[in-house]
KOLVOFI-661586 format. One record per residue (C-alpha): chain; residue number from 1; x, y, z. Coordinates in steps of 0.001 Angstrom, whole numbers, plus 500000, padded with zeros to 6 digits. Layout:
N
+--------+-----+--------+--------+--------+
: cadena : num :      X :      Y :      Z :
+--------+-----+--------+--------+--------+
:      A : NUM :      X :      Y :      Z :
...
+--------+-----+--------+--------+--------+
***
This chain:
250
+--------+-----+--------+--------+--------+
: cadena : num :      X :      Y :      Z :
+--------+-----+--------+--------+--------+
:      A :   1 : 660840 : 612721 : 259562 :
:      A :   2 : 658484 : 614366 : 257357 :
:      A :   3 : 656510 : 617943 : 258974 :
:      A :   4 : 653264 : 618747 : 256731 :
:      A :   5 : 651942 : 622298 : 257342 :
:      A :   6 : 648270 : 622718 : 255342 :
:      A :   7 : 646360 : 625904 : 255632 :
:      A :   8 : 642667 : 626457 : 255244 :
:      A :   9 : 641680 : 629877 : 253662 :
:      A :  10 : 644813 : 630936 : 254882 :
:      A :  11 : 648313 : 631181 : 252971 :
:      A :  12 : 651295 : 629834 : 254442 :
:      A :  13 : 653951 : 632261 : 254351 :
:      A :  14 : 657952 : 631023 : 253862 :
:      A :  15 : 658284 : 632827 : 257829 :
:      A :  16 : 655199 : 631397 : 258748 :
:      A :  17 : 656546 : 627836 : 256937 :
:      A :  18 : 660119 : 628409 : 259224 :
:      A :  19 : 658403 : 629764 : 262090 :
:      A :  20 : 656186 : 626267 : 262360 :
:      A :  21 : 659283 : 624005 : 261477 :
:      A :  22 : 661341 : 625275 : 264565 :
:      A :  23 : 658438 : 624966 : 267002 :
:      A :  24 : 657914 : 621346 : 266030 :
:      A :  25 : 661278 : 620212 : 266078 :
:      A :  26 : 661239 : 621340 : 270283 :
:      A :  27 : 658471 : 618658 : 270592 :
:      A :  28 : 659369 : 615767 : 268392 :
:      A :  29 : 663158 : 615728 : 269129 :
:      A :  30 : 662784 : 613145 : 271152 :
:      A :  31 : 661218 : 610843 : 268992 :
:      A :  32 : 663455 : 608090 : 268147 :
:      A :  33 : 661984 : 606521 : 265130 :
:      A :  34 : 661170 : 608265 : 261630 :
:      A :  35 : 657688 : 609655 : 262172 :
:      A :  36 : 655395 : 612249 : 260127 :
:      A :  37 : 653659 : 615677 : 261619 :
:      A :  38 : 650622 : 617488 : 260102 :
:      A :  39 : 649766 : 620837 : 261091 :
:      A :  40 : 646596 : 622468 : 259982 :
:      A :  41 : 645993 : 626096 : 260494 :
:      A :  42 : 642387 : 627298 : 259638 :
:      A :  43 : 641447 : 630642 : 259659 :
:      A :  44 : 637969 : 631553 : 261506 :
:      A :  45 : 635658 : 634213 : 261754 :
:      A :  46 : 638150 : 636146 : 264302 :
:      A :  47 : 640517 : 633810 : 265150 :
:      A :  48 : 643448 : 631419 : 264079 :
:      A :  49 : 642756 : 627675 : 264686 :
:      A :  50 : 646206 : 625269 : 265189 :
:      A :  51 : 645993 : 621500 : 265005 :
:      A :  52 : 648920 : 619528 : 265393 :
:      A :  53 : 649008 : 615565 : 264608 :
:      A :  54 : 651634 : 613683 : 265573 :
:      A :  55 : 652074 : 609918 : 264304 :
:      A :  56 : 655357 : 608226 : 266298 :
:      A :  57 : 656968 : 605367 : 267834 :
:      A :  58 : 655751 : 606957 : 271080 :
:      A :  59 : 652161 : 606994 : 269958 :
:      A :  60 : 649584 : 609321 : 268173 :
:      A :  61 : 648791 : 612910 : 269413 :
:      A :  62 : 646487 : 615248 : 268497 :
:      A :  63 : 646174 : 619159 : 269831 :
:      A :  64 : 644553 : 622153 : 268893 :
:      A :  65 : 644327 : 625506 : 269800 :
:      A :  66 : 643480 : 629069 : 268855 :
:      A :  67 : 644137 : 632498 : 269148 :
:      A :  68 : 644341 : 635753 : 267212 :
:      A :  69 : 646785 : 636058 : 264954 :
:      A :  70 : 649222 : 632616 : 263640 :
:      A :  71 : 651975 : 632842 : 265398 :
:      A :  72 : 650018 : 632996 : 268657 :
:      A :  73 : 647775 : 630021 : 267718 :
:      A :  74 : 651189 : 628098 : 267092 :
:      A :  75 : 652657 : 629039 : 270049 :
:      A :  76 : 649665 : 627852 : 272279 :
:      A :  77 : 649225 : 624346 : 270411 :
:      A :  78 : 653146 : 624289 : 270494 :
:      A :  79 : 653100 : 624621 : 273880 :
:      A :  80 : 650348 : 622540 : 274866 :
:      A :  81 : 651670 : 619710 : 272782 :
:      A :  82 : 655127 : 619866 : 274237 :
:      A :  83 : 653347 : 619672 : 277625 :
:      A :  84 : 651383 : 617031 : 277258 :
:      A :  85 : 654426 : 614715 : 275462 :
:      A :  86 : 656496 : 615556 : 278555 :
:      A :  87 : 654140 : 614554 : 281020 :
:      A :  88 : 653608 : 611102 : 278672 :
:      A :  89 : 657345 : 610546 : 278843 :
:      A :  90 : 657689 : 611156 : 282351 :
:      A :  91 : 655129 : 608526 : 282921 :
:      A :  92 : 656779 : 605938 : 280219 :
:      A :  93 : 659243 : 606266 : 282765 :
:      A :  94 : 657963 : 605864 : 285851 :
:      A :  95 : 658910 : 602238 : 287496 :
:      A :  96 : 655644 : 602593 : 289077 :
:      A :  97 : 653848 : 602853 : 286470 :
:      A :  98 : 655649 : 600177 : 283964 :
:      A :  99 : 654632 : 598005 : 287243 :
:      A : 100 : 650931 : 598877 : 287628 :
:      A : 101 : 648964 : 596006 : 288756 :
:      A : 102 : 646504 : 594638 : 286133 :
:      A : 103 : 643164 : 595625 : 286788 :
:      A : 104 : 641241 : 592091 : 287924 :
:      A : 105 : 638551 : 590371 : 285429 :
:      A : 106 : 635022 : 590332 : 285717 :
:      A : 107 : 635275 : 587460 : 283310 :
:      A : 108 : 637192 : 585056 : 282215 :
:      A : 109 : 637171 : 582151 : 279331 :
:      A : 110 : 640027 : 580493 : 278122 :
:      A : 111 : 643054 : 583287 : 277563 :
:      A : 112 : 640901 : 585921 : 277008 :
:      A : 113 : 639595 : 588352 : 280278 :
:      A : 114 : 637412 : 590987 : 280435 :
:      A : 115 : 638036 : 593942 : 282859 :
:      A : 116 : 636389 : 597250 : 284192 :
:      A : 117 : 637211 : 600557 : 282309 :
:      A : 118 : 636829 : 603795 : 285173 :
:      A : 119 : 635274 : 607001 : 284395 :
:      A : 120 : 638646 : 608758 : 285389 :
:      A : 121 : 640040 : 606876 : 281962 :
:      A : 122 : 637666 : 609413 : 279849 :
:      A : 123 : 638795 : 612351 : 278535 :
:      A : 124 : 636269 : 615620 : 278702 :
:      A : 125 : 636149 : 616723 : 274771 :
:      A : 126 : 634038 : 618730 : 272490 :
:      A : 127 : 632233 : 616590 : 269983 :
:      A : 128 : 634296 : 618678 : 267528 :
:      A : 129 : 637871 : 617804 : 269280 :
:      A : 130 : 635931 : 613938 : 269163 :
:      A : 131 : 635240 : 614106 : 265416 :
:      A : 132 : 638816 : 615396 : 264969 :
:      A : 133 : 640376 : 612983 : 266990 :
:      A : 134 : 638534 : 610043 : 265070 :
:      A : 135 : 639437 : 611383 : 261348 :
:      A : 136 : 643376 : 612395 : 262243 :
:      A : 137 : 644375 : 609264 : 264467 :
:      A : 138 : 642483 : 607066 : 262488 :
:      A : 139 : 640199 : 605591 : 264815 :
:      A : 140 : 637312 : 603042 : 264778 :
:      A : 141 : 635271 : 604637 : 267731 :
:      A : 142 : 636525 : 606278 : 270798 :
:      A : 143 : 634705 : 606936 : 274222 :
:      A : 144 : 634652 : 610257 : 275530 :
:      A : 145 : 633153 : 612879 : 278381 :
:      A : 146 : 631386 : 615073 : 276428 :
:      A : 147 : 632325 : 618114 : 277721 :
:      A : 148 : 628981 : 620073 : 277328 :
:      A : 149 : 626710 : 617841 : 279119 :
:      A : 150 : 629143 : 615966 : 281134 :
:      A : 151 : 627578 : 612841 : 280166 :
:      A : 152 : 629587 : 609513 : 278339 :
:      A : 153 : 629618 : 609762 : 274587 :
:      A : 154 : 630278 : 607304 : 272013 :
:      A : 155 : 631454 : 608293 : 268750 :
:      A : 156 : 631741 : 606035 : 265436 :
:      A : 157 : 632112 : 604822 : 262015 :
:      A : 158 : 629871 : 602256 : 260788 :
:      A : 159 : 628250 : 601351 : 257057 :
:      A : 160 : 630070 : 604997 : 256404 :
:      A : 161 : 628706 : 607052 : 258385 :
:      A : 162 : 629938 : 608152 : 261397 :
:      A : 163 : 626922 : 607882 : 264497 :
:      A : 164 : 627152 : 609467 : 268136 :
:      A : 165 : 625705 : 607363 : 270587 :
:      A : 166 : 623991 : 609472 : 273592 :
:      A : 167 : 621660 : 609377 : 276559 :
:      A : 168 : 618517 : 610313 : 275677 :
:      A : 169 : 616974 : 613517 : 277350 :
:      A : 170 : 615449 : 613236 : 280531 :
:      A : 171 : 611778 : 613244 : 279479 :
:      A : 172 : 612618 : 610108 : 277333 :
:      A : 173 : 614395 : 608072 : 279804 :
:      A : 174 : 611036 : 609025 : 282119 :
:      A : 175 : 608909 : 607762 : 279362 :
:      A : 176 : 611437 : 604551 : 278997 :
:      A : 177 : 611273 : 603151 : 282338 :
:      A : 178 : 609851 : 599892 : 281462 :
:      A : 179 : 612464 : 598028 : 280212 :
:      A : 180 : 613492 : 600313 : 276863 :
:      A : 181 : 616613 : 602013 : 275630 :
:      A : 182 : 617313 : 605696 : 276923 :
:      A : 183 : 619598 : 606337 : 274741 :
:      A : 184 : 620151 : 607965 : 270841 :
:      A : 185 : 622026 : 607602 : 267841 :
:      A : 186 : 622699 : 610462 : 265521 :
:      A : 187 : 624120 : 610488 : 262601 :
:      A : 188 : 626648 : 613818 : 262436 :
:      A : 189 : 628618 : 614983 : 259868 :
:      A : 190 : 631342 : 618053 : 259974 :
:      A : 191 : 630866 : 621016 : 258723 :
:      A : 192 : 631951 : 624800 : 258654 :
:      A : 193 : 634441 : 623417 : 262295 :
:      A : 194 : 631061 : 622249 : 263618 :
:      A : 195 : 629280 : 619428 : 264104 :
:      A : 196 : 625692 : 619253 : 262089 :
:      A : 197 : 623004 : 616311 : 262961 :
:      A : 198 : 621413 : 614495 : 260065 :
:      A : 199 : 619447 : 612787 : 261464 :
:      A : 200 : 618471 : 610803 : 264977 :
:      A : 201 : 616703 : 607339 : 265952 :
:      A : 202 : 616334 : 605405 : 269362 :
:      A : 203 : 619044 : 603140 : 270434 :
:      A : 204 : 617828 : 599425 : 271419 :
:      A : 205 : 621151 : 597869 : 272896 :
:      A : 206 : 620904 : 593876 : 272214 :
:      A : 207 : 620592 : 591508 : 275471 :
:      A : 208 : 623508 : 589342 : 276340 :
:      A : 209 : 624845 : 587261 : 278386 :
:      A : 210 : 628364 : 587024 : 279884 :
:      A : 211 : 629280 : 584170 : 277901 :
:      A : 212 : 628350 : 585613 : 274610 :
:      A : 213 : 630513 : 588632 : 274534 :
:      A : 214 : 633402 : 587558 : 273817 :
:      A : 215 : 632360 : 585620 : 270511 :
:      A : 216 : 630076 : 588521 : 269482 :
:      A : 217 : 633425 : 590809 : 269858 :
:      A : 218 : 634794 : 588394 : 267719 :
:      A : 219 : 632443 : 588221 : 264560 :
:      A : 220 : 632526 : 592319 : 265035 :
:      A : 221 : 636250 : 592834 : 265375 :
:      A : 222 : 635967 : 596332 : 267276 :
:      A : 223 : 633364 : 597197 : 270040 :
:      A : 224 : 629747 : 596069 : 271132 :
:      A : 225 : 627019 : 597909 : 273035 :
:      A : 226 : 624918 : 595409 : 274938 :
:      A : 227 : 622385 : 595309 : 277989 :
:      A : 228 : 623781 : 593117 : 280134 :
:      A : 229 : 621287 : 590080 : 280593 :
:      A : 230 : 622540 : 590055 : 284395 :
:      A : 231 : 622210 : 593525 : 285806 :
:      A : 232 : 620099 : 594829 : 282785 :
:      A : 233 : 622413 : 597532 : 282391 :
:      A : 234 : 624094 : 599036 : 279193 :
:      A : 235 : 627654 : 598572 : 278572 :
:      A : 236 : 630048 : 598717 : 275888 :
:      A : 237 : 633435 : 596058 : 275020 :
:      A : 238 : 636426 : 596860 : 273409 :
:      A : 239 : 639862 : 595186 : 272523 :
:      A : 240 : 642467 : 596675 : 274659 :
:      A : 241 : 645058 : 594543 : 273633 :
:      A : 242 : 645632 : 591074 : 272899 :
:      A : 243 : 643464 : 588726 : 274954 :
:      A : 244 : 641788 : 591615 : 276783 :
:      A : 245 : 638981 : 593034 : 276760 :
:      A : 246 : 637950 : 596288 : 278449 :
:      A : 247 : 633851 : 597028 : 279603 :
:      A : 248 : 632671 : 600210 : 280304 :
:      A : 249 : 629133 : 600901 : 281896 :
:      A : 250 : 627273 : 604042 : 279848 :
+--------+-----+--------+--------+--------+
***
């Protein structure tokens, strides 16, 4: 088990170094294979930001928090971390849930299904905490609430850049009705803890039909946005696991 503590125009003190090394053993005790922590602390204009990734046999978890002075901004992330690991474990072990029926397929070919992903499965985030989450647990893409507008957010990496797909204002979807894309892509890039826009273009979704996702998931190997040629609606796919594939309307 290996605990890497980083600071950002901020110098880690030996008490600071033992103070963070005693939180985080609280909330990774309980991890039974080897695993590796990284804890960033940045300091801000007035505050102390905490961010605590977590790489395990249970999973990957990211948190972050901030307050004042350190040892506050520890304590919150600490805390929130070892909260949200409990209430994980506690549902690793719920019979219920190890027995939750699967969800039924909209579509079906061969061994592979495709089923319905439910707003309720989003989690409200910052495009910051999105960004973050992305870079630190090493992900492709990821789906998101965006917590500011409230509306469904896709972040990701492609040709390296990474591009955050949105709805387009109101005043452009008005000026869309007939048939056209109302939503944007724009390509972001992290800066100073915040997120800065390079640059933006229209997003035209390509038409398919039912049974061409599944190949066209295939030659792309992570996620597709389409208009559905049936509903003429947009959606995106994604692997969930082997032989299933999850659809989400945006």
């Amino acid at each position: 088990m290996q605990i890497n503590i980083t600071g950002k125009n901020i110098k880690i003190t030996p008490n600071v170094r033992d103070f963070i090394n005693k939180k985080i053993q609280k909330i990774i005790k309980d991890f039974e294979r080897p695993i590796d922590c990284n804890v960033i602390l940045t300091k801000e204009k007035k505050k102390i930001l905490t961010e605590i990734i977590i790489h395990g046999d249970r999973g990957r978890f990211y948190f972050k928090k901030s307050a004042a002075d350190i040892f506050s901004s520890v304590e919150e992330t600490v805390h929130a971390a070892d909260l949200s690991i409990k209430k994980f474990k506690d549902k690793q072990k719920s019979r219920k849930w190890k027995e939750k029926p699967q969800r039924a397929p909209i579509y079906k070919t061969g061994r592979i299904q495709i089923v319905d992903y439910k707003l309720e499965e989003l989690k409200p985030m910052s495009l910051e905490e999105a960004f973050l989450q992305m870079k630190y647990l090493k992900k492709n893409f990821i789906i998101f609430i965006n917590a500011k507008t409230e509306k469904t957010n896709v972040m990701y990496r492609e040709d390296g850049n990474v591009i955050l797909l949105k709805p387009a204002s109101e005043l452009k979807v008005l000026l869309r009705l007939l048939n056209k894309s109302s939503f944007e892509r724009l390509f972001i890039e992290y800066k100073g803890n915040k997120i800065k826009i390079k640059r933006k273009e229209r997003f035209e979704p390509s038409v398919l039909k039912e049974d061409e996702l599944i190949s066209t998931l295939k030659n792309r190997n992570r996620f597709v946005i389409f208009k559905n040629a049936e509903d003429n609606l947009t959606y995106i796919i994604f692997w969930i696991r082997r032989n299933t594939i999850g659809r989400y309307r945006l």
